[in-house]
C-alpha positions in Angstrom: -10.0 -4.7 13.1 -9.4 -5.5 9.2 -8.4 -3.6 6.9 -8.1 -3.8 3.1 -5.3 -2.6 1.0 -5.5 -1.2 -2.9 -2.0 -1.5 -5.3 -1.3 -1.6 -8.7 -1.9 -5.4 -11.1 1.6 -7.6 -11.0 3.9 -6.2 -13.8 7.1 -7.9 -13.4 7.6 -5.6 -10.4 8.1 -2.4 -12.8 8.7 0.4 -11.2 5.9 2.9 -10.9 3.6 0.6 -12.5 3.8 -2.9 -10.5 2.7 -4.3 -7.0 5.5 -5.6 -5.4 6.7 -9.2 -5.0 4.8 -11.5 -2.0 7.4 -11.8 1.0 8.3 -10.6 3.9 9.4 -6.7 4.3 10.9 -4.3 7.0 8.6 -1.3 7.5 10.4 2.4 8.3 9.6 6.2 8.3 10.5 8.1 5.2 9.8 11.9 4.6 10.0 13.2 0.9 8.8 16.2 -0.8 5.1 14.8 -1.6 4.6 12.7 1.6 6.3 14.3 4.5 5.9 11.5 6.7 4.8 8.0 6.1 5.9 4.9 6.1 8.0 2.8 3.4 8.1 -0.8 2.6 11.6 -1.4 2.5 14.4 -3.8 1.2 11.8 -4.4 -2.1 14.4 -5.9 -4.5 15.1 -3.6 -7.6 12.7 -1.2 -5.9 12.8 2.2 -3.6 10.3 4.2 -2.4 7.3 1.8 -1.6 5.0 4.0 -0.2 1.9 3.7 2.1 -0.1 6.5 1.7 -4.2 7.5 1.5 -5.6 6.2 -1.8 -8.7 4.8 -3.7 -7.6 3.7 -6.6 -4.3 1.6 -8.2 -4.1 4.3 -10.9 -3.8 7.3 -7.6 -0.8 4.6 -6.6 2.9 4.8 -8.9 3.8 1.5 -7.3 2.7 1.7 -3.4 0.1 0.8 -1.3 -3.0 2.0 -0.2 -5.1 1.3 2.9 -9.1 0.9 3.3 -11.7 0.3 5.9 -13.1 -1.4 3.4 -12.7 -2.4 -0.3 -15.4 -2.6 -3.6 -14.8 -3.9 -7.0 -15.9 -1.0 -9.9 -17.8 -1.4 -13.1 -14.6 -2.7 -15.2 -13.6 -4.7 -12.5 -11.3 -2.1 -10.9 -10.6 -2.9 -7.3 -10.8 0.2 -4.7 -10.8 0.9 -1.1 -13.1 3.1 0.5 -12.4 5.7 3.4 -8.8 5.2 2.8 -7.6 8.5 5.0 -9.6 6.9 8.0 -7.7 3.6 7.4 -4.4 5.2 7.1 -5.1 6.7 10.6 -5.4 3.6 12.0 -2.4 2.4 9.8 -0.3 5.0 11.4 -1.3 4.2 15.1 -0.4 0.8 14.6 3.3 1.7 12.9 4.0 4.1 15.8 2.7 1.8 18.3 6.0 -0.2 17.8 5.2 -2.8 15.0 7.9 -2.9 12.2 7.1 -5.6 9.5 4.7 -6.4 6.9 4.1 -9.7 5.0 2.4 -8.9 1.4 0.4 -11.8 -0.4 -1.4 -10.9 -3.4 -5.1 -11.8 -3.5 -7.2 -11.1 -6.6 -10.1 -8.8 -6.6 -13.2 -11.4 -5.9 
């Protein structure tokens, strides 16, 4: 199965506003007070608090990730995902199921 993922344009890697940089990334659990349990990208440089979590849109993201079962470009050219809370099911299986890392390469919107 593929799935699509949603973030924010390349700013420089600003917080709240920015993807993150292309490499190679330990995934863990984190709990906070708006996501109780998901999973975080970790060891981003300069960064904390990369999130995977259900989304749409980059402007529903402050700087993390969002999974789809599949993915449209809107009038604008705004990239989405669609059924994100379905995908993040699946995301979440797979995370539990033992696997730990996560490569991220940017592709633009076609």
């Amino acid at each position: 199965m593929q799935l699509w993922t949603v973030e924010r344009p390349w700013l420089n890697n600003r917080r709240y506003l920015s993807c993150i940089p292309e490499g190679d990334y330990p995934l863990r659990t984190f709990s906070g007070t708006r996501w109780a349990a998901t999973i975080e990208v970790a060891d981003v440089p300069h960064r904390s608090a990369i999130l995977f979590h259900p989304a749409n849109r980059p402007v529903e993201l402050a700087g993390c990730i969002a999974p789809g079962m599949d993915w449209a470009v809107e009038s604008g050219g705004v990239p989405l995902v669609k059924s994100s809370r379905d995908a993040w099911k699946i995301v979440l299986e797979w995370f539990e199921a033992g696997d730990r890392g996560l490569t991220i390469a940017h592709e633009e919107a076609l």
